[in-house]
C-alpha positions as CSV (number, residue, x, y, z in Angstrom):
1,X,-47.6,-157.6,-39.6
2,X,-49.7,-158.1,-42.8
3,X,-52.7,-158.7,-40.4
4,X,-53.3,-155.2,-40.4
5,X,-56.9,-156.1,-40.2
6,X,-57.4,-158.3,-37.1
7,X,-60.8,-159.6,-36.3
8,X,-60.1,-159.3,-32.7
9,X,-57.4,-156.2,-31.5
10,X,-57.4,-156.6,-28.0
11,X,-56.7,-152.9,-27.2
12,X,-59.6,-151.2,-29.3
13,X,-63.4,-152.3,-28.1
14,X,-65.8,-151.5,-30.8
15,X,-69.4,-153.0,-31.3
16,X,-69.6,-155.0,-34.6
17,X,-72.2,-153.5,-36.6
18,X,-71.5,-156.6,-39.1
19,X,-71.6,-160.2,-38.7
20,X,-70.1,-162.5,-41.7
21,X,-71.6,-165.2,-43.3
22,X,-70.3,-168.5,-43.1
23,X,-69.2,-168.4,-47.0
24,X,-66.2,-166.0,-46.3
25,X,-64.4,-168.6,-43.9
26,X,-62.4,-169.4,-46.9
27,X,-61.9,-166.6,-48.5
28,X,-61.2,-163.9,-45.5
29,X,-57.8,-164.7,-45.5
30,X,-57.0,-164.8,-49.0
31,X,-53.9,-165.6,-48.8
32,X,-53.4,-166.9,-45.2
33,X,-51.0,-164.2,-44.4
34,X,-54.2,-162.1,-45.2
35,X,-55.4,-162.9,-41.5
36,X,-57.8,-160.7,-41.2
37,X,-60.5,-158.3,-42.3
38,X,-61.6,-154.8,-40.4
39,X,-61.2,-154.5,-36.6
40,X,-65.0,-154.3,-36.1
41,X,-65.5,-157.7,-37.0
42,X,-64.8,-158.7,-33.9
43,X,-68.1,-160.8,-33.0
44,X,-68.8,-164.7,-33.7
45,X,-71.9,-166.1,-33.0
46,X,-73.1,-169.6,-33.9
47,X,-74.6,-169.1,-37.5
48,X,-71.9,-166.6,-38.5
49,X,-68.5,-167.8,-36.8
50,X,-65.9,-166.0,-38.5
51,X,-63.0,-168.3,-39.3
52,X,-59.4,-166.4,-39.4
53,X,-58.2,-169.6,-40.6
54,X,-54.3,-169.4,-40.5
55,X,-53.7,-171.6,-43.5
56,X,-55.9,-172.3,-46.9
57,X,-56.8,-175.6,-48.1
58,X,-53.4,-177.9,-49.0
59,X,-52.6,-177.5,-52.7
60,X,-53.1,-180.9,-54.7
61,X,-50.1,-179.9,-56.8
62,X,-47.2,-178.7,-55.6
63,X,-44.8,-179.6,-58.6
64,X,-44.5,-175.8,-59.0
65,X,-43.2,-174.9,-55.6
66,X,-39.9,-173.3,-55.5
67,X,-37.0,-175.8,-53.5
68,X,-36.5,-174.4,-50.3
69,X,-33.8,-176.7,-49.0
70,X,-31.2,-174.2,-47.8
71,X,-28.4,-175.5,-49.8
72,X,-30.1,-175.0,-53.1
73,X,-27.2,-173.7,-55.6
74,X,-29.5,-172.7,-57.9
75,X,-31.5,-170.0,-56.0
76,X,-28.2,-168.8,-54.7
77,X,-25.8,-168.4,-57.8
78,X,-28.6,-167.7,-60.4
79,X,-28.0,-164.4,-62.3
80,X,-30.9,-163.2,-64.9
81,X,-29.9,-161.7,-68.4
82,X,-32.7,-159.5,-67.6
83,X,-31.8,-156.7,-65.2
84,X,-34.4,-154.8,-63.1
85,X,-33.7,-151.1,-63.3
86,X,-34.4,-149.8,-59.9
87,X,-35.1,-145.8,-61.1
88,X,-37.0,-146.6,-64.3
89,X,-40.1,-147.7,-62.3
90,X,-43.1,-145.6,-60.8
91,X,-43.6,-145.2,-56.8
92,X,-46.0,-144.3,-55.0
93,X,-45.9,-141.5,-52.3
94,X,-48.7,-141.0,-50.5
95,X,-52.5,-141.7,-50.3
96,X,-53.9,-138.6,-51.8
97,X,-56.5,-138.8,-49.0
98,X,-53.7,-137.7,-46.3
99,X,-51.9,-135.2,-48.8
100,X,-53.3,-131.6,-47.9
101,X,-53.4,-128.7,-50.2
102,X,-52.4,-126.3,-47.9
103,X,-48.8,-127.2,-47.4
104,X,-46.4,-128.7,-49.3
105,X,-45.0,-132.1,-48.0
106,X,-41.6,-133.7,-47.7
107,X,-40.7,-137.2,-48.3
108,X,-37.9,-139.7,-49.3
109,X,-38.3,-142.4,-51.8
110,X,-35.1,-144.6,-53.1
111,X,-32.8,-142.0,-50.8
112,X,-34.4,-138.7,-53.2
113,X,-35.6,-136.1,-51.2
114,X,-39.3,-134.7,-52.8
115,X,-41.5,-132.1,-51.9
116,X,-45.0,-132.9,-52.6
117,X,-47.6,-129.7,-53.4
118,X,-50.7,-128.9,-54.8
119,X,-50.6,-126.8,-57.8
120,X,-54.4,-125.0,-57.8
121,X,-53.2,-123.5,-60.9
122,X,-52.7,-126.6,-63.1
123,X,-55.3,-128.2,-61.0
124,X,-52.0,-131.0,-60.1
125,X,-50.3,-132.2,-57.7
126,X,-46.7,-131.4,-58.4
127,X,-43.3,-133.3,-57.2
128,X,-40.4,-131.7,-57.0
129,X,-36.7,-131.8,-55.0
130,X,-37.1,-130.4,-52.6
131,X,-34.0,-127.9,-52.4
132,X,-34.2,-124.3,-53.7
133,X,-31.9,-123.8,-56.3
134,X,-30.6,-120.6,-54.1
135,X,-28.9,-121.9,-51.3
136,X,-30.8,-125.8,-51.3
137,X,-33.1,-124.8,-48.4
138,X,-35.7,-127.6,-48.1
139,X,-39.1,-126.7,-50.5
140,X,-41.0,-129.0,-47.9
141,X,-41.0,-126.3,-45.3
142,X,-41.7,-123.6,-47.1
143,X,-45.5,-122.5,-48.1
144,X,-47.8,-121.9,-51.4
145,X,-48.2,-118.6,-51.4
146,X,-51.2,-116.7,-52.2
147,X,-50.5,-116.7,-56.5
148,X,-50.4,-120.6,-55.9
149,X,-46.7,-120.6,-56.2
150,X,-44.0,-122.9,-54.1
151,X,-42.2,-120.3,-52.1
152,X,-38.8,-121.0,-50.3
153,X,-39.2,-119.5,-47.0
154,X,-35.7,-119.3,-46.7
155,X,-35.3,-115.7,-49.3
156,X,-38.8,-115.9,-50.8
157,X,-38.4,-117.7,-54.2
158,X,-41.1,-118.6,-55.8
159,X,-41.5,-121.2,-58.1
160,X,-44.8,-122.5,-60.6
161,X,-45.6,-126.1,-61.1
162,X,-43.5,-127.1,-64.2
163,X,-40.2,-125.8,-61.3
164,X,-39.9,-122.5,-63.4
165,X,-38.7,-119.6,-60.5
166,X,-41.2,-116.8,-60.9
167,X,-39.5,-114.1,-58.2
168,X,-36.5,-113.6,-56.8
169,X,-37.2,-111.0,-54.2
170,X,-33.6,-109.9,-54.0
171,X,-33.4,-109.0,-57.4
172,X,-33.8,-105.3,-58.5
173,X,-36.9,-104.9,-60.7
174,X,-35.0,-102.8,-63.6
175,X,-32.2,-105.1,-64.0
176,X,-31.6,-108.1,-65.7
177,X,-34.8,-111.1,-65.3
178,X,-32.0,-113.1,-63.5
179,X,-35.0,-115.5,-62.6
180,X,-35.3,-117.3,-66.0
181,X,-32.1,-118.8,-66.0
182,X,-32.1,-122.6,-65.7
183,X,-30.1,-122.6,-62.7
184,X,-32.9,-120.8,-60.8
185,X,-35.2,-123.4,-61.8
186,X,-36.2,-126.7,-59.7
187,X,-36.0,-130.0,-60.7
188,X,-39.7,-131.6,-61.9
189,X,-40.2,-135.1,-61.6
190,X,-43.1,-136.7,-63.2
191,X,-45.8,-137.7,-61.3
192,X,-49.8,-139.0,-61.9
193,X,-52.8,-139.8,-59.3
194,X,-53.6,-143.3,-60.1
195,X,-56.1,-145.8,-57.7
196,X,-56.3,-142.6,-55.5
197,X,-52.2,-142.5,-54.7
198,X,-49.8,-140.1,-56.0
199,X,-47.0,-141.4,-58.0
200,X,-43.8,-140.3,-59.1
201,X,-40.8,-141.2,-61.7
202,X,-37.7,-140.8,-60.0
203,X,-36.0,-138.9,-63.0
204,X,-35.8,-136.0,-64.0
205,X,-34.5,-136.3,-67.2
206,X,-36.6,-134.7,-70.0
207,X,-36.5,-137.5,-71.6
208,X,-39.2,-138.8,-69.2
209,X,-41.4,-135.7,-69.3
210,X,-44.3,-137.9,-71.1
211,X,-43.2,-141.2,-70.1
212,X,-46.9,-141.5,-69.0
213,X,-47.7,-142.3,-72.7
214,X,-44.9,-145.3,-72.2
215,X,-45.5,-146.4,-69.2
216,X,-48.0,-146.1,-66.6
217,X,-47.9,-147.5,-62.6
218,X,-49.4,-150.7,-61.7
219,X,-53.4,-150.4,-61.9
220,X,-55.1,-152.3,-59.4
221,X,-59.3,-152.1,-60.6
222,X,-60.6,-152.8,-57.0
223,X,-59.7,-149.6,-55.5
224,X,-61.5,-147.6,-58.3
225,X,-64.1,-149.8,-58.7
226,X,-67.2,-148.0,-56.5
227,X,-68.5,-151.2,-55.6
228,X,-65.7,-151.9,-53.3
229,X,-65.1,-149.4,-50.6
230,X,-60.9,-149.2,-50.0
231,X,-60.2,-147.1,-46.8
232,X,-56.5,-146.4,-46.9
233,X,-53.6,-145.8,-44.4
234,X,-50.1,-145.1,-44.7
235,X,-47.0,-145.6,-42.0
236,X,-43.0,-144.8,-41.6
237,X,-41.8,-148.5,-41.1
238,X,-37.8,-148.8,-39.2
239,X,-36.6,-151.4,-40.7
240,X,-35.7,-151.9,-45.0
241,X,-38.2,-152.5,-47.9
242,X,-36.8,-156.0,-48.3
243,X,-37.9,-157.2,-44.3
244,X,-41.4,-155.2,-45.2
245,X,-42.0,-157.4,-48.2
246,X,-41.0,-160.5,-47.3
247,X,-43.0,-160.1,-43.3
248,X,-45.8,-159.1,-46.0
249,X,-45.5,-162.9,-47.4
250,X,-45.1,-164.6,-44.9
251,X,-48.8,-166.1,-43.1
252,X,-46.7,-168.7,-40.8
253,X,-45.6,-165.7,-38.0
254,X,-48.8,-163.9,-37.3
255,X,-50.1,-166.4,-34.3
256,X,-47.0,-166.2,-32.8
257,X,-45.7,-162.5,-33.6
258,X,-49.0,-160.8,-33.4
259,X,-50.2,-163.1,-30.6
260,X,-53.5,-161.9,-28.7
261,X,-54.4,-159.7,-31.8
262,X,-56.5,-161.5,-33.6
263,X,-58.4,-165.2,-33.2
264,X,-56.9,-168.4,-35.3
265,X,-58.5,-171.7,-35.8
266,X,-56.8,-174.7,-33.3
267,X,-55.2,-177.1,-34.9
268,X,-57.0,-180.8,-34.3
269,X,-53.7,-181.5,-32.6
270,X,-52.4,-179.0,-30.9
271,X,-48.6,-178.6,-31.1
272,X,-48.8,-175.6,-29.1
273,X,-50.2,-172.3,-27.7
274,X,-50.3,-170.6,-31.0
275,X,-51.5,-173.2,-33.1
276,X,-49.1,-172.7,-35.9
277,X,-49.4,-175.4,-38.6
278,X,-48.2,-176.6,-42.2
279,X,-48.7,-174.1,-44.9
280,X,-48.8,-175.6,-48.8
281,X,-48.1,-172.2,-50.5
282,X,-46.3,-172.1,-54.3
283,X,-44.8,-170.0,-56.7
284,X,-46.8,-170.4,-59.9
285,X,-44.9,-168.1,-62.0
286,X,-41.1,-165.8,-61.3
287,X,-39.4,-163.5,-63.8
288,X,-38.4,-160.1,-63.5
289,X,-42.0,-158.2,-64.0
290,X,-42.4,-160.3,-60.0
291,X,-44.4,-163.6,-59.5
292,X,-47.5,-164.8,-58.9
293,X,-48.6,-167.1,-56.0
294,X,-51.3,-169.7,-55.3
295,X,-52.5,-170.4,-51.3
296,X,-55.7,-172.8,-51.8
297,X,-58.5,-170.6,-51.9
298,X,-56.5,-167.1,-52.4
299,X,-54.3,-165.9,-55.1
300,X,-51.0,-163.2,-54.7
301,X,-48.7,-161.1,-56.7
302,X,-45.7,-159.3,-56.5
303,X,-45.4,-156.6,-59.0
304,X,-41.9,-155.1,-58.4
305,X,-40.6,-152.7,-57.1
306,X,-43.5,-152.1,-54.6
307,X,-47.1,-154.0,-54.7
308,X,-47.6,-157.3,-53.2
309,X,-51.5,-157.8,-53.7
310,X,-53.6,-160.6,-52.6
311,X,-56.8,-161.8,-53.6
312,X,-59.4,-164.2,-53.6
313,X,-59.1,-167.1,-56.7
314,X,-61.8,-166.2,-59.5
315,X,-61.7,-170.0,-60.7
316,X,-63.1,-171.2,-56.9
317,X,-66.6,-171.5,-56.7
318,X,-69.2,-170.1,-54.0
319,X,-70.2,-172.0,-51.5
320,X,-73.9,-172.9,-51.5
321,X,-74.7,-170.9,-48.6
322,X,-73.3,-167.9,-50.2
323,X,-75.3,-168.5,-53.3
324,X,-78.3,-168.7,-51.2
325,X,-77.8,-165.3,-49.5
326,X,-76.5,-163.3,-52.1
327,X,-76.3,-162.9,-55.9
328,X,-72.6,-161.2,-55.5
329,X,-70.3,-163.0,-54.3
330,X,-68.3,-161.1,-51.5
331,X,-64.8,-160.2,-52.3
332,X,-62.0,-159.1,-50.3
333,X,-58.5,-157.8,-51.6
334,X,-55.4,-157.0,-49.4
335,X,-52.8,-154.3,-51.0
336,X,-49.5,-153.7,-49.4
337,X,-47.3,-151.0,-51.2
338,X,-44.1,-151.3,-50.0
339,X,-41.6,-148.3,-50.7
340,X,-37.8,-148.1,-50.5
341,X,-37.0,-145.3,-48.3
342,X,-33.8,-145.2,-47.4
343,X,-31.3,-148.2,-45.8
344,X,-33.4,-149.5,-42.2
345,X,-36.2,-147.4,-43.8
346,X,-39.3,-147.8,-45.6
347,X,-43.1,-146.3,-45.9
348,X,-46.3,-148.7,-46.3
349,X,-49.2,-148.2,-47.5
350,X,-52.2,-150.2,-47.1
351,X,-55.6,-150.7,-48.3
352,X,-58.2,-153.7,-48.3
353,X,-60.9,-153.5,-51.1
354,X,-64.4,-155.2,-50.3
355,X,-67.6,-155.2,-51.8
356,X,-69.4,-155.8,-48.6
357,X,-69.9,-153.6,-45.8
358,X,-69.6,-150.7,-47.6
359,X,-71.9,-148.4,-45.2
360,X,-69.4,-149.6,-42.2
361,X,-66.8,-147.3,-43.7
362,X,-69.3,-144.7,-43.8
363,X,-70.1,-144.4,-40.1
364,X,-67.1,-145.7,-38.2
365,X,-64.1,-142.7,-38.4
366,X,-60.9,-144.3,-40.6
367,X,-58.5,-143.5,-37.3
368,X,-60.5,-146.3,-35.3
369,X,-59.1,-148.8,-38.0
370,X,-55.8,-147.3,-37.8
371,X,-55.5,-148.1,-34.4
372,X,-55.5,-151.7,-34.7
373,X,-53.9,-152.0,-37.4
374,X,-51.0,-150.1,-35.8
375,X,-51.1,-152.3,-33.2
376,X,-50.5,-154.9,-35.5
377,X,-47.2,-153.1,-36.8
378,X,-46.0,-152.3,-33.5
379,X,-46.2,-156.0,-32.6
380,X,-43.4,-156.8,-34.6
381,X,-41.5,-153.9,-35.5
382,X,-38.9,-154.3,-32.9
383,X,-37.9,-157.7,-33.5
384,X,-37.9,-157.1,-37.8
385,X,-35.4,-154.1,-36.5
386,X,-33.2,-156.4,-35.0
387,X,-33.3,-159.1,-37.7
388,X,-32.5,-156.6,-40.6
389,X,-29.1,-155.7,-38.6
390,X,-28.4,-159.5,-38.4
391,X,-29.2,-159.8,-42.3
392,X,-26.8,-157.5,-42.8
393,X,-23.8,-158.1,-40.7
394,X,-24.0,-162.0,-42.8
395,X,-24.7,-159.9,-46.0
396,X,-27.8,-160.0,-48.5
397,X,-26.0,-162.2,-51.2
398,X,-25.3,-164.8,-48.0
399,X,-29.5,-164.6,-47.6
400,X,-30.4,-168.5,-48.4
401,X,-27.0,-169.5,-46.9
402,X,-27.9,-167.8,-43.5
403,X,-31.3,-169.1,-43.2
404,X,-33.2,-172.5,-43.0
405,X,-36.0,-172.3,-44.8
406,X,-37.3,-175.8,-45.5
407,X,-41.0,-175.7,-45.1
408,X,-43.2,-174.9,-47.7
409,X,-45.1,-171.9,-45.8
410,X,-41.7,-170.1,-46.8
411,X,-42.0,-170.0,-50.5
412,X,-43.3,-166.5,-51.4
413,X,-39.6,-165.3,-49.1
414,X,-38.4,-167.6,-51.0
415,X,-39.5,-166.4,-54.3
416,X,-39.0,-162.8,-53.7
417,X,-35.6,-163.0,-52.3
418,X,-35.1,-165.1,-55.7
419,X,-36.4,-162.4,-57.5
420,X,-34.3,-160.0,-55.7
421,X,-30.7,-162.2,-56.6
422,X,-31.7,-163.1,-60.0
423,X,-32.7,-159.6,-61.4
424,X,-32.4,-157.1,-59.0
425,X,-28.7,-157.7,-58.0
426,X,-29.9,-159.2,-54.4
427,X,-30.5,-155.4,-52.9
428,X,-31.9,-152.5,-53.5
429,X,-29.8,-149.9,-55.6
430,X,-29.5,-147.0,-54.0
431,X,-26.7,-145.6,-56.5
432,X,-23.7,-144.9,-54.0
433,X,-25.9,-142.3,-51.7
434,X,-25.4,-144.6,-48.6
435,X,-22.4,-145.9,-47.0
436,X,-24.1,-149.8,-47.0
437,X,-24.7,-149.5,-42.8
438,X,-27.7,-149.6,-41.5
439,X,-29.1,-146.5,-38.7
440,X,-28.2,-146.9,-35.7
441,X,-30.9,-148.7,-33.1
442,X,-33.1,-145.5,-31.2
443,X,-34.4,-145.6,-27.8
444,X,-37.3,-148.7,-28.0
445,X,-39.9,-145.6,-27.1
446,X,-38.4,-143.7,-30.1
447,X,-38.4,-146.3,-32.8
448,X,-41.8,-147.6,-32.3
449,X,-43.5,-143.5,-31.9
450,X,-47.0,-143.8,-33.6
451,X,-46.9,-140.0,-33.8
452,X,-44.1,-139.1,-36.2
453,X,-44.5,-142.1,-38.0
454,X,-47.8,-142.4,-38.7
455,X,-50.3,-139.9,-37.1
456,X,-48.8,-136.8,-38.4
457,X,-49.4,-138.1,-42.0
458,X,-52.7,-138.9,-41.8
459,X,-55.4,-136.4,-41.8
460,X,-57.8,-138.9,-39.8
461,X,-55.4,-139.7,-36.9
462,X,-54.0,-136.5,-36.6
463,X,-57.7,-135.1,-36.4
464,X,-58.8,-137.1,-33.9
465,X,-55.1,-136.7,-31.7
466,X,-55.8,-133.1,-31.6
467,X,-59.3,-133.5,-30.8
468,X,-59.1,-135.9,-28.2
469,X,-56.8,-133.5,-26.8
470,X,-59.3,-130.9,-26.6
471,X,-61.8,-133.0,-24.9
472,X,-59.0,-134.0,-22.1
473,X,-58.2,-130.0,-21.3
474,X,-61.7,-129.3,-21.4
475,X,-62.4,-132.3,-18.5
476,X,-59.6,-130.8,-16.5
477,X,-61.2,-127.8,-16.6
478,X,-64.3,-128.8,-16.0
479,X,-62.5,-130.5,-12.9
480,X,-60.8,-127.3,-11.7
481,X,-64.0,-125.0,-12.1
482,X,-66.0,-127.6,-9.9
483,X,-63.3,-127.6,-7.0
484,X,-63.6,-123.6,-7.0
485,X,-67.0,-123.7,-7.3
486,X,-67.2,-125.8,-3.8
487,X,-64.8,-123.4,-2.4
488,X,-66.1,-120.3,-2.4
489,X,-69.7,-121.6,-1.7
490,X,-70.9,-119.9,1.3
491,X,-72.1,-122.9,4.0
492,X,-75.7,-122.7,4.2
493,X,-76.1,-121.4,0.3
494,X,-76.8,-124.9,-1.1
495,X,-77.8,-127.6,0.0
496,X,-75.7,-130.4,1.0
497,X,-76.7,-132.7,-2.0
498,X,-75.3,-129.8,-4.3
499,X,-72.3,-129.5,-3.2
500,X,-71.4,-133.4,-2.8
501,X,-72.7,-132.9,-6.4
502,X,-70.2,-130.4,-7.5
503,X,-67.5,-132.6,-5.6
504,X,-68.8,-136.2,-7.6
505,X,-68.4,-134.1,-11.1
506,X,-64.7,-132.9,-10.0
507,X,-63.6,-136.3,-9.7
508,X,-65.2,-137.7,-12.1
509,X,-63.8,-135.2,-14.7
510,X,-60.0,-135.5,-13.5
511,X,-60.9,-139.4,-13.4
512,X,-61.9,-139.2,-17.0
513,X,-59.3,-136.6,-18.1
514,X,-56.5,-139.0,-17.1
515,X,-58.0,-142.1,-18.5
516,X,-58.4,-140.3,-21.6
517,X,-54.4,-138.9,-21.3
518,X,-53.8,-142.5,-21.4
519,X,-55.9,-143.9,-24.1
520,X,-54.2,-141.0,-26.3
521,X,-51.1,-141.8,-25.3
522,X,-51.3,-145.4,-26.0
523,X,-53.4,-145.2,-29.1
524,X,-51.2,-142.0,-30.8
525,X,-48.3,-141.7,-29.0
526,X,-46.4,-145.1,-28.1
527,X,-47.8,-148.9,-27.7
528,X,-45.7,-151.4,-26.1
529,X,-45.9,-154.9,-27.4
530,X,-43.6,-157.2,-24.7
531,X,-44.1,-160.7,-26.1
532,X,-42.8,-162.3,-23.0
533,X,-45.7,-161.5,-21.1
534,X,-48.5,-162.7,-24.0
């Protein structure tokens, strides 16, 4: 799952434009579960073999890693002083590069419905609830109407960016401004653009109006810094925040679970097909602002409630082959921002800082990355489904009782789930709005659609869906005309050659139209990943 940048995706054939030098073998990774970079960095050759190494370098202290003996009464009973207050944080919604200004947007974060919009007036983008105060018709599918205002398509009210109603078509014009009252007003959350995202505070109090000035999201410089490029992505994930973050930090599944999507080192002794091995990785530092991590040559964090960043360590030198190719040494970051949707629901969004390669990004369309880093979350997504609905029937709290954990490539689940008892009560706290049961399991076909939950929210993908489709009606047509064509040719009118001509292109366009239909289909619609056949 968090190699949502394989070097090798099997389903998407792309020339690499790029080769890597041998200095990055190390540091690719970052983190291990950092296993890989941008799909077109697909090609090895002899002086630059990428390595996707699986594993970093063993630690030569492990004194800080957390115990991960399965009986460990510590991790289980520990309570912190220190509570984490699960609506007093910022979260991110979207990427403000899928976000259009058209329309306004609806989403979910922590179980609170939002409607995201642009305000042209205030030059802002504005988050609000996203019911009108009228008769709590959903904001999201209404319009901004030609003043700029959020209007309810419901009965037409109209509302500015602070959530102030402005009209109230129903309302006689010489009576009383029944508009103004506070009950005809919409709920205002506050809300920044920060690394390119748009964030939000999940309360509405006014109390929090400024709490900008207090308190500010988690700033991460890489994605602002213009000497990195930091293409981003964003996906509806079926299955909880807690599954997302913990796959997210945990390196030891990806030859196994995203088998065929991406090359790893063998192992000098090969214990199987995979090659999975022994992973030193250790908790360096837990309270309640998260922990940090170290993996050999990368470093991680988890800032709660939704970052888990990886990157490469400062403190470890170049190699001399780097130092004789560059003066810059070449450094890759992997984000994951996990957010807490609802129960079996939750939204990542991804982006992977470099300062190399930067002109890739520049000619290669963002949607062909997308669609091997889908791939990637596909790969898994059924069977993290399934294991959330076993976590639950033995119950969060009975989380280090239920599983074996007794290798060391565990510890960052270890440590979050740690986190999560000590501070965080063991579970998100979604305040009573849920019953504590999880959504029922869709149709496979239905919980694993790329189109709802991802290509409709990205303005790249949805692009290039809608596009493609174009080119496939237009090849049918093409197909059709050339039949008729043929048919209504008097014999003796053309030649022979002409007319096998006219046939050649008819099948060739239907050919191409329907291996087209299928590449759309695979690649926007619905990918199958059946592990038992890998």
């Amino acid at each position: 799952m968090e190699a949502m940048l394989s070097f090798s995706v099997t389903s998407l054939h792309i020339p690499t434009p790029l080769e890597t030098p041998t200095p990055f073998k190390r540091s690719i990774f970052l983190n291990s579960q950092l296993h890989s970079t941008l799909p077109l960095f697909t090609r090895n050759t002899s002086k630059f073999k990428l390595l996707t190494a699986l594993s970093p370098s063993p630690l030569t202290d492990s004194s800080t890693n957390l115990q991960v003996d399965d009986d460990d009464d510590e991790v289980e009973g520990e309570t912190g002083s220190e509570k984490f207050d699960w609506y007093s944080q910022w979260y991110p919604l979207m990427p403000i590069c899928d976000l259009d200004k058209r329309a306004p947007h609806g989403k979910k974060v922590m179980g609170i419905d939002v409607v995201v919009w642009w305000d042209r007036n205030e030059g802002a983008w504005q988050v609000f609830d996203d019911a009108c105060p009228h008769r709590l018709a959903p904001l999201s599918e209404g319009r901004i109407d030609q003043w700029g205002r959020l209007q309810c398509v419901y009965h037409g009210w109209c509302f500015n960016g602070s959530g102030d109603c402005k009209f109230i078509p129903q309302a006689p014009s010489d009576g009383p401004p029944i508009h103004t009252s506070k009950k005809a007003c919409v709920a205002a959350y506050p809300s920044i653009v920060q690394n390119d995202i748009l964030w939000f505070w999940p309360n509405t109090d006014p109390q929090y109006k400024d709490i900008i000035t207090r308190k500010k999201p988690p700033f991460i410089p890489e994605i602002d810094d213009p000497s990195f490029t930091s293409l981003m992505g964003n996906r509806e994930i079926a299955y909880g925040y807690e599954v997302l973050i913990e796959n997210l930090m945990d390196p030891s599944h990806v030859p196994y679970a995203h088998y065929g999507l991406m090359k790893t080192p063998q192992p000098k002794v090969k214990a199987d097909r995979e090659g999975g091995r022994p992973l030193e990785l250790s908790i360096e530092k837990l309270d309640i602002n998260g922990f940090t991590a170290n993996q050999g040559w990368s470093k991680s964090k988890f800032m709660p409630p939704s970052i888990f960043y990886a990157y490469s360590d400062p403190n470890k030198p170049a190699s001399s082959d780097e130092s004789k190719k560059s003066s810059v040494q070449r450094k890759f970051s992997l984000i994951f921002i996990c957010v807490p949707v609802s129960p079996g629901n939750s939204r990542l969004i991804w982006c992977f800082p470099r300062n190399f390669g930067l002109w890739i990004d520049k000619i290669v369309p963002r949607w062909m990355f997308h669609v091997g880093q889908n791939l990637i979350l596909d790969s898994d997504l059924y069977l993290l489904h399934l294991e959330e609905k076993k976590i639950m029937d033995v119950g969060q709290a009975n989380w280090h009782k239920a599983c074996f954990v007794p290798t060391k490539a565990d510890a960052l689940v270890i440590g979050f789930r740690k986190w999560l008892k000590k501070y965080a009560g063991g579970e998100v706290d979604w305040r009573g709005k849920y019953s504590g049961a999880l959504p029922p399991t869709p149709p496979k076909e239905q919980l694993m659609d790329r189109y709802w939950s991802h290509v409709v929210n990205c303005k790249s993908c949805n692009l290039a869906y809608k596009s493609l489709n174009v080119v496939e009606v237009m090849m049918q047509i093409i197909s059709v005309a050339s039949i008729g064509i043929v048919a209504i040719m008097k014999q003796g009118m053309v030649s022979a050659a002409t007319r096998n001509s006219m046939v050649v292109l008819a099948v060739l366009s239907f050919a191409l139209s329907r291996l087209l239909a299928h590449f759309i289909y695979k690649n926007f619609r619905y990918h199958d990943y059946n592990h038992a056949f890998r």
